[in-house]
C-alpha positions in Angstrom: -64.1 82.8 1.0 -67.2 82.2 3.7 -66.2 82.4 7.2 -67.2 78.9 7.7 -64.5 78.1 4.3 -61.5 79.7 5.8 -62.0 78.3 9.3 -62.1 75.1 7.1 -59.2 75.4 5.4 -57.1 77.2 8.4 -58.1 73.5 10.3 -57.0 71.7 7.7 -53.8 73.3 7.1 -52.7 73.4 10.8 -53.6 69.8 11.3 -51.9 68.7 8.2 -48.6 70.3 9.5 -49.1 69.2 13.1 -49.2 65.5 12.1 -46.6 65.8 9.6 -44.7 67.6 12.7 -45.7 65.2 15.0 -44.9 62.2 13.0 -41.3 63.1 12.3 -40.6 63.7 16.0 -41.7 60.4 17.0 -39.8 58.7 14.4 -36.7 60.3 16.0 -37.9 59.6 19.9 -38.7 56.3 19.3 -35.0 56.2 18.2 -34.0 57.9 20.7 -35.4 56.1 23.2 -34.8 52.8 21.7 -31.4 53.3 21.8 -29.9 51.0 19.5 -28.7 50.0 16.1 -31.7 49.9 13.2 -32.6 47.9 10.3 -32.6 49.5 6.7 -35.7 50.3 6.8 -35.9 52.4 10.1 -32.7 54.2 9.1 -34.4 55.6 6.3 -37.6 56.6 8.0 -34.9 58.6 10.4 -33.4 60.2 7.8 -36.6 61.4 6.4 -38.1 62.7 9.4 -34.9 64.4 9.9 -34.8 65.9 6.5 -37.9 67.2 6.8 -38.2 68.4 11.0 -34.7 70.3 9.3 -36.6 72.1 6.8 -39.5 72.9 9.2 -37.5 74.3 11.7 -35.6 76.2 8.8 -38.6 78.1 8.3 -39.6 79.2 11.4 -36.8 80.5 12.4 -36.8 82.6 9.2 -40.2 83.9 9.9 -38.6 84.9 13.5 -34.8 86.0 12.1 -35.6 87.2 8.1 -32.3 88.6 8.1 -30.6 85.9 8.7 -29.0 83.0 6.7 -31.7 80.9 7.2 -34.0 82.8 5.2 -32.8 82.1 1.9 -34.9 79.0 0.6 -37.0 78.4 3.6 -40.2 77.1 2.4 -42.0 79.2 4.6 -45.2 78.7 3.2 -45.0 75.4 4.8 -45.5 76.7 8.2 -49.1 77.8 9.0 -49.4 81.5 10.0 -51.2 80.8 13.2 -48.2 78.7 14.6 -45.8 81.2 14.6 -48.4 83.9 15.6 -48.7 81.1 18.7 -45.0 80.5 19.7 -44.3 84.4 19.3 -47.2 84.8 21.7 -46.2 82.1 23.8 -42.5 82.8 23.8 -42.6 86.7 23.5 -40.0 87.5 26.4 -37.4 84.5 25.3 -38.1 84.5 22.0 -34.1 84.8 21.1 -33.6 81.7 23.2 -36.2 79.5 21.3 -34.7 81.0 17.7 -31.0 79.8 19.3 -32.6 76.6 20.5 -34.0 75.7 17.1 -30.9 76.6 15.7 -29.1 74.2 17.6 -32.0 71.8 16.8 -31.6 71.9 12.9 -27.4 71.7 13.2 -28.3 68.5 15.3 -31.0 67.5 12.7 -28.5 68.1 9.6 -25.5 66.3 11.2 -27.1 63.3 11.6 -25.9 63.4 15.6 -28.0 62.0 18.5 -30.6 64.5 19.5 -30.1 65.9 23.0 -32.8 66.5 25.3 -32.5 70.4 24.7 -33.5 69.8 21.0 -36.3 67.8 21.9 -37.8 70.3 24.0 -37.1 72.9 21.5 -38.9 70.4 18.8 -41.3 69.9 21.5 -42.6 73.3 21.7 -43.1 73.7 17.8 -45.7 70.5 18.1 -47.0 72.2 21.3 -48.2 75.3 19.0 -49.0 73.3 16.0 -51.4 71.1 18.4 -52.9 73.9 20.1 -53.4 76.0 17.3 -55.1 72.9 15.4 -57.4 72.3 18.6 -58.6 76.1 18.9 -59.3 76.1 14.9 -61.2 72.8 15.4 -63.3 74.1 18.3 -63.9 77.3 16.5 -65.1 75.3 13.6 -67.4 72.9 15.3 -68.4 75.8 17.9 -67.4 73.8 20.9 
C-alpha cells in the first residue's frame, strides 16, 4: 500500500469510529441533559448507542487490561490503533484510573442506569483521542 493509500485509509478508519463514537455519546447526553421520560422511538436510539459505546469501551480496555475478563469477545478490531496509541500517550501516568473509569462506564452502560458525570468524562476522553487522532491523520493527508 502507497503512503498516500494508508494515510487514506488510517483517515478513514479513525473518522469512521470517531463519529460512530461521537454519535452514541450525544444520543445519551442529549438524554441526559433532557432529563425526562422518552417516546418509543428515542428509547431505542438510547438503547443502541448504549449497546454499542458498551462494546467500544469493551475493547479498549482489553487492548489496555488483555488479561482481564474483558478480553474475551472484544471486537477489538473495531478500535483504530492510533486511538489507543493516543490515550496511552495521553494517559501514560494514570492509565489504571482511566481503565477503572471505563470500567465503571460500561457497568453503567450495560445496566441501563443514568450516566454520572464521571462516565461522561471517561466517555469523553475516548472521543477526545478519536477526534484528535482523526484531525492529525487529516492534516497529514492534506499536508496542512
Amino acid at each position: 500500500m502507497s503512503g498516500m493509500t494508508s494515510l487514506s485509509s488510517n483517515y478513514t478508519t479513525t473518522a469512521e469510529f470517531a463519529k460512530e463514537f461521537d454519535g452514541a455519546v450525544l444520543v445519551l447526553k442529549r438524554r441526559y441533559l433532557a432529563q425526562q421520560s422518552l417516546w418509543p422511538s428515542a428509547a431505542g436510539e438510547e438503547a443502541q448507542a448504549r449497546n454499542h459505546l458498551a462494546e467500544y469501551v469493551q475493547a479498549i480496555v482489553a487492548q489496555f487490561a488483555p488479561d482481564a475478563a474483558e478480553a474475551a469477545g472484544a471486537p477489538a478490531e473495531r478500535i483504530p490503533e492510533a486511538v489507543i496509541d493516543r490515550l496511552a500517550e495521553k494517559n501514560q501516568s494514570n492509565l489504571a484510573w482511566l481503565v477503572r473509569d471505563l470500567r465503571d462506564a460500561r457497568r453503567t452502560l450495560e445496566s441501563g442506569e443514568s450516566l454520572s458525570d464521571d462516565d461522561f468524562a471517561a466517555l469523553d476522553e475516548v472521543s477526545d483521542a478519536a477526534d484528535a487522532t482523526a484531525s492529525a491523520s487529516f492534516r497529514r493527508l492534506y499536508g496542512r
